[in-house]
C-alpha positions as CSV (number, residue, x, y, z in Angstrom):
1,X,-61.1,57.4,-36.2
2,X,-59.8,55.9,-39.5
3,X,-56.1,54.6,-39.1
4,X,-53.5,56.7,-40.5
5,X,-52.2,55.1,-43.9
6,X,-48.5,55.5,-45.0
7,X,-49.6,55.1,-48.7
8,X,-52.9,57.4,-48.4
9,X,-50.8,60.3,-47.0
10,X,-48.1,59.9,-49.8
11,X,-45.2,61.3,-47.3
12,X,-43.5,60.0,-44.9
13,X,-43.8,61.1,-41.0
14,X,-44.2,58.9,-37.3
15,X,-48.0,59.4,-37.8
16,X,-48.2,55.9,-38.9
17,X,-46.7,53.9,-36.2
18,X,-49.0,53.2,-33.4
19,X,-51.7,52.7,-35.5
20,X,-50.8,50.4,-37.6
21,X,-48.6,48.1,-34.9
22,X,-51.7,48.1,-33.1
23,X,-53.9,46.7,-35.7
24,X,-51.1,44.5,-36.7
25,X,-51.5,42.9,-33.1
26,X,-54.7,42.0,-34.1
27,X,-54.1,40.6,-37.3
28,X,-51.1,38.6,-36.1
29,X,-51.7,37.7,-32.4
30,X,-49.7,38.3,-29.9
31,X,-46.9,36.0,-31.1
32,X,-46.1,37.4,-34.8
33,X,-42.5,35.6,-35.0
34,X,-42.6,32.4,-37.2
35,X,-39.7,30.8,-34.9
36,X,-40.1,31.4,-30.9
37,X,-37.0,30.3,-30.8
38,X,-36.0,33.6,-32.1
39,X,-36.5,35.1,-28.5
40,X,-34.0,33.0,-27.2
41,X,-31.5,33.5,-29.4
42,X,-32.0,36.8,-28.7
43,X,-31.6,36.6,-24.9
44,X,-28.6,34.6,-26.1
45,X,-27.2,37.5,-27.9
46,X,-26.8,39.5,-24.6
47,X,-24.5,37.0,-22.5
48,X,-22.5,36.3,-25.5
49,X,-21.6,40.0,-26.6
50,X,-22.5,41.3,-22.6
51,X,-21.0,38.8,-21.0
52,X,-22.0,36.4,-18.1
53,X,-23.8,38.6,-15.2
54,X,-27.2,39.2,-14.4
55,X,-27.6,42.8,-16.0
56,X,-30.1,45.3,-15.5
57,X,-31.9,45.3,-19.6
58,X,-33.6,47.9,-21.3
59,X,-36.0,46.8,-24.1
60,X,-36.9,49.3,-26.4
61,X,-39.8,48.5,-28.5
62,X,-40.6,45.5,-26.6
63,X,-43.7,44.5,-28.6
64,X,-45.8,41.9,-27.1
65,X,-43.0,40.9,-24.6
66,X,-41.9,37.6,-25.3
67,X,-38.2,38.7,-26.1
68,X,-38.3,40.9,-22.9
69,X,-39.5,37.7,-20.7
70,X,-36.6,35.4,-22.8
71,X,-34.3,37.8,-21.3
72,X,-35.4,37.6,-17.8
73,X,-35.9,33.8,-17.5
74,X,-31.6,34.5,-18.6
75,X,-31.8,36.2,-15.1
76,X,-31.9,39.6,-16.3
77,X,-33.7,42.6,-14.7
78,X,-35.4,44.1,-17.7
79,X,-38.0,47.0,-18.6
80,X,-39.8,46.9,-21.5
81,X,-41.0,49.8,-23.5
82,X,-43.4,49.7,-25.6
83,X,-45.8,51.9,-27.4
84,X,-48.5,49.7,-28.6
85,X,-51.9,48.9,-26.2
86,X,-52.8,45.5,-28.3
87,X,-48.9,44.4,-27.4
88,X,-49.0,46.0,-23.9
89,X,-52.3,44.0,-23.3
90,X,-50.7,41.2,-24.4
91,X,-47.9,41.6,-22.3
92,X,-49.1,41.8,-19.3
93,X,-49.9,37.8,-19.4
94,X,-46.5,37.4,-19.2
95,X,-46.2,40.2,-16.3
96,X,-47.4,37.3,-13.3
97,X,-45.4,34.8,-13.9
98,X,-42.5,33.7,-12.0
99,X,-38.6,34.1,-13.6
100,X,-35.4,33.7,-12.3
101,X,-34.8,37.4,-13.1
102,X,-37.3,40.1,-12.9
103,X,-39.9,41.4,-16.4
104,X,-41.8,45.3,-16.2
105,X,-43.3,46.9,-18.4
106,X,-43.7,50.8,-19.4
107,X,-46.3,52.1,-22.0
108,X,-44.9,54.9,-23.4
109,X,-42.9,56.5,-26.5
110,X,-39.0,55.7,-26.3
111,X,-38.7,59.6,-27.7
112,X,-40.0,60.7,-24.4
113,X,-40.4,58.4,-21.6
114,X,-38.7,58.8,-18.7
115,X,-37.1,56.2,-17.0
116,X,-35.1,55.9,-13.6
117,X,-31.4,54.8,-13.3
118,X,-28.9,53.2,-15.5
119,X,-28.9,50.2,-17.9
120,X,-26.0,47.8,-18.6
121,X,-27.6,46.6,-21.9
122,X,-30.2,48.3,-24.2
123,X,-31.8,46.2,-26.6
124,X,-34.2,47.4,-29.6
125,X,-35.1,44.6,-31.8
126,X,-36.6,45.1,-35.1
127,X,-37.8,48.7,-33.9
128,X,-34.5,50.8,-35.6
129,X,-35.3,52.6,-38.1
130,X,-39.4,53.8,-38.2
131,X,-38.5,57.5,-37.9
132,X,-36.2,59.8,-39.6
133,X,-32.4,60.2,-39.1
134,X,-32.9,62.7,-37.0
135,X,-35.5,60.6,-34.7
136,X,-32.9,57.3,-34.9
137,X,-30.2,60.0,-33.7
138,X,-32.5,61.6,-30.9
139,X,-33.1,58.0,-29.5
140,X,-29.4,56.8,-30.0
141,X,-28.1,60.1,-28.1
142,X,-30.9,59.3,-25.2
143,X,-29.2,55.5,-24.5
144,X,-25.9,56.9,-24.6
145,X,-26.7,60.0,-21.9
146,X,-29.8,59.4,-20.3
147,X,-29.5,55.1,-20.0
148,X,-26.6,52.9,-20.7
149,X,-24.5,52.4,-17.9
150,X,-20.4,52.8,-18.0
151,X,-19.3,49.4,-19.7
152,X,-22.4,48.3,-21.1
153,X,-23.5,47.8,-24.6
154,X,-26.5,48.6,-26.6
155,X,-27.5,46.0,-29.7
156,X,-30.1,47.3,-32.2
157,X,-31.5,45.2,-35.3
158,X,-30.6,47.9,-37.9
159,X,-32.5,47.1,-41.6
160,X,-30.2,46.7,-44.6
161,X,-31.1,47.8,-47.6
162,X,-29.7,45.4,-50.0
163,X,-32.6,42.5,-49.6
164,X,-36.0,44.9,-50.3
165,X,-34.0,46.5,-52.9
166,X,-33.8,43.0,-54.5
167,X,-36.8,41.9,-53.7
168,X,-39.4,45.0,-54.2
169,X,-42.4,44.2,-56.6
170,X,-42.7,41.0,-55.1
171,X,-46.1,40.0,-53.1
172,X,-46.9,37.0,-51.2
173,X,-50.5,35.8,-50.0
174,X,-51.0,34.3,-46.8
175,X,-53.9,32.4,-45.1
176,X,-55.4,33.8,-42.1
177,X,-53.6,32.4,-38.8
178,X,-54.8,30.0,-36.6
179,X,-56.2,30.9,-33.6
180,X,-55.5,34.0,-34.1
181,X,-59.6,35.4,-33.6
182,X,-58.4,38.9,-35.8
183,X,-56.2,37.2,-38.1
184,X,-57.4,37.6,-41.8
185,X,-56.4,36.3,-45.5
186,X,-53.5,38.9,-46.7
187,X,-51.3,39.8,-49.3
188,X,-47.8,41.1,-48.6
189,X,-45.7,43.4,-51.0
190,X,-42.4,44.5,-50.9
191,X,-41.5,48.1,-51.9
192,X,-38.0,50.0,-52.0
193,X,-37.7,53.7,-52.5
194,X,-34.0,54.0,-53.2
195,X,-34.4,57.8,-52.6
196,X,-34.9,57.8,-48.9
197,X,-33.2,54.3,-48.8
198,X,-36.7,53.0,-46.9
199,X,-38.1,49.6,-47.5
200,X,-42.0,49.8,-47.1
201,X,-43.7,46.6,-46.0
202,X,-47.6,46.7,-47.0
203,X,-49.9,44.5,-45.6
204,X,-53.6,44.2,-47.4
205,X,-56.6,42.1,-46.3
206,X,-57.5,40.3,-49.1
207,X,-61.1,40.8,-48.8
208,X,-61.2,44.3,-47.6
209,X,-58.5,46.0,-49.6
210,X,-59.4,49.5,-48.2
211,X,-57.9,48.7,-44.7
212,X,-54.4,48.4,-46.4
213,X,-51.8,49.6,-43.9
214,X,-47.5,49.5,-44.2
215,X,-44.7,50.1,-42.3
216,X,-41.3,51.7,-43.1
217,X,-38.5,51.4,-42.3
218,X,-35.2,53.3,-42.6
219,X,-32.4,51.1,-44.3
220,X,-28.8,51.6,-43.5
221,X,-25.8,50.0,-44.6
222,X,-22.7,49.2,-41.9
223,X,-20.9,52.6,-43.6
224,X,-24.4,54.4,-43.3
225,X,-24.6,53.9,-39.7
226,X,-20.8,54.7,-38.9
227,X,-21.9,58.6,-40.0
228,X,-25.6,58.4,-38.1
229,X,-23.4,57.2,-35.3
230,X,-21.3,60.8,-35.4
231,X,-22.2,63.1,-32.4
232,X,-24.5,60.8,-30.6
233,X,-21.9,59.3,-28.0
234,X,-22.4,55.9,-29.5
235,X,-19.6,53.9,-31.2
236,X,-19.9,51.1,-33.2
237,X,-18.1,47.9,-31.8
238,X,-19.7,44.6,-34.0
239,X,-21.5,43.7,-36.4
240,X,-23.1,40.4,-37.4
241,X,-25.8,39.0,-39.1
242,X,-27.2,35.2,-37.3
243,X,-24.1,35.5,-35.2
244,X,-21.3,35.4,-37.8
245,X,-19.3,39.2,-37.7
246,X,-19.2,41.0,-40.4
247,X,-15.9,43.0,-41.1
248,X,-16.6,46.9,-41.6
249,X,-13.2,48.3,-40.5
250,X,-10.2,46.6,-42.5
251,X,-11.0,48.1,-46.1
252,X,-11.3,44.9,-47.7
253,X,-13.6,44.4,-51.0
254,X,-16.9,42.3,-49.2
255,X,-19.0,40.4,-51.2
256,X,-21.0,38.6,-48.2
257,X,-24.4,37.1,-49.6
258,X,-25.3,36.5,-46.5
259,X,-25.6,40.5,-45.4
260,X,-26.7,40.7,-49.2
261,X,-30.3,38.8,-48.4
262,X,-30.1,39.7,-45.0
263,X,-33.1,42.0,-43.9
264,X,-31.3,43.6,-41.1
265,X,-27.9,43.0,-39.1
266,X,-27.0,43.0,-35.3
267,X,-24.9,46.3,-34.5
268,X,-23.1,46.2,-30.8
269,X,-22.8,49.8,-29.8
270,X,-20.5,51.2,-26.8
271,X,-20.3,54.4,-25.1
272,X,-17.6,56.4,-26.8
273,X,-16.0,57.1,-23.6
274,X,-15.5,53.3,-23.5
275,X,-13.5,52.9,-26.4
């Protein structure tokens, strides 16, 4: 069956999403972040805004593992869901090998899997966003009543929609990856629709144009998310972008750069009951 195509059906929907992160695992490997480093940093993230402890994790989205097993060699105990059967099949490399904390992993739709106990931090990393608002608030009201624990903390890459604003029209070509056996030569472009607030990220093979497949993603800016956030349970604590907070309480005129050609931002979220 032909992939579905975000630009070939014209409108948006979730029908998109598995197939395209599954032939994007096979165009960029099982390890599709420039820096590794990145997972670290990320693992990182959860004892400095967590705290020191070895906390059960859940990792939504978790993509081809890597950030789930950072987490774990921290000394975490974390589950990693994950949609995707090219990234599940690449995690499961990383499923046998000894950590100071423990690594699972669950195929399954974060919309409807079901999952036993409590978490003390969820995690979804570049994954906030694909569906509607309604679908970002069906997931956010599941980690507040179904999964984070009393006292913990959930931290969610959220997309701002400030950078692909400034930077749609533009298109980059880039070599095939080395060994990477499904990598291909591909050209990048950068759309905006500044009705829906959704930056579109198309990917084309340069010598098979035909196979083009995007992603979207929702865009929200730090007041954007403060109404998302209404009725879910959640409440939103930080925010930063490569550590640094970012105001969005005190009323003062912000003219950050930074969150200006930032593609997304860090948001900490706590149970509202918490605060």
């Amino acid at each position: 069956m032909k992939p579905v195509s975000l630009f070939r059906s014209g409108r948006y929907s979730t029908d998109w999403i598995k197939d395209f992160y599954t032939q994007a695992g096979i165009w960029w490997g099982a390890e599709p972040h420039d820096d590794p480093g990145d997972h670290r940093t990320r693992a990182a993230a959860v004892e400095r805004l967590r705290g020191p402890g070895r906390w059960r994790v859940l990792d939504l989205g978790a993509g081809s593992g890597f950030t789930a097993a950072a987490m774990a060699d921290a000394g975490h105990e974390v589950v990693g869901v994950e949609l995707n059967p090219t990234d599940i099949a690449y995690a499961q490399q990383l499923l046998t090998i000894p950590r100071p904390g423990s690594l699972s992993m669950v195929e399954g739709d974060y919309y409807t899997v079901e999952l036993d106990g409590h978490f003390d931090v969820v995690t979804w990393w570049e994954g906030f966003g694909l569906g509607s608002d309604a679908d970002q608030r069906r997931v956010l009201r599941r980690i507040a009543h179904e999964w984070l624990a009393p006292g913990g903390c959930a931290l969610i890459d959220v997309y701002n929609p400030t950078r692909p604003a400034r930077h749609a029209g533009e298109a980059v070509q880039l070599d095939a990856l080395e060994g990477v056996p499904g990598s291909v030569a591909m050209i990048e472009r950068c759309h905006f629709d500044p009705v829906y607030n959704r930056w579109i990220d198309e990917w084309q093979p340069v010598a098979d144009p035909g196979k083009a497949l995007a992603q979207t993603v929702r865009c929200y800016t730090p007041m954007d998310l403060l109404l998302l956030l209404e009725g879910t349970g959640l409440a939103l604590q930080r925010i930063e972008v490569d550590g640094q907070e970012v105001d969005f309480s005190s009323n003062r005129i912000a003219l950050s750069e930074k969150l200006l050609e930032a593609w997304a931002y860090l948001a900490q979220l706590s149970l509202e009951a918490d605060v």
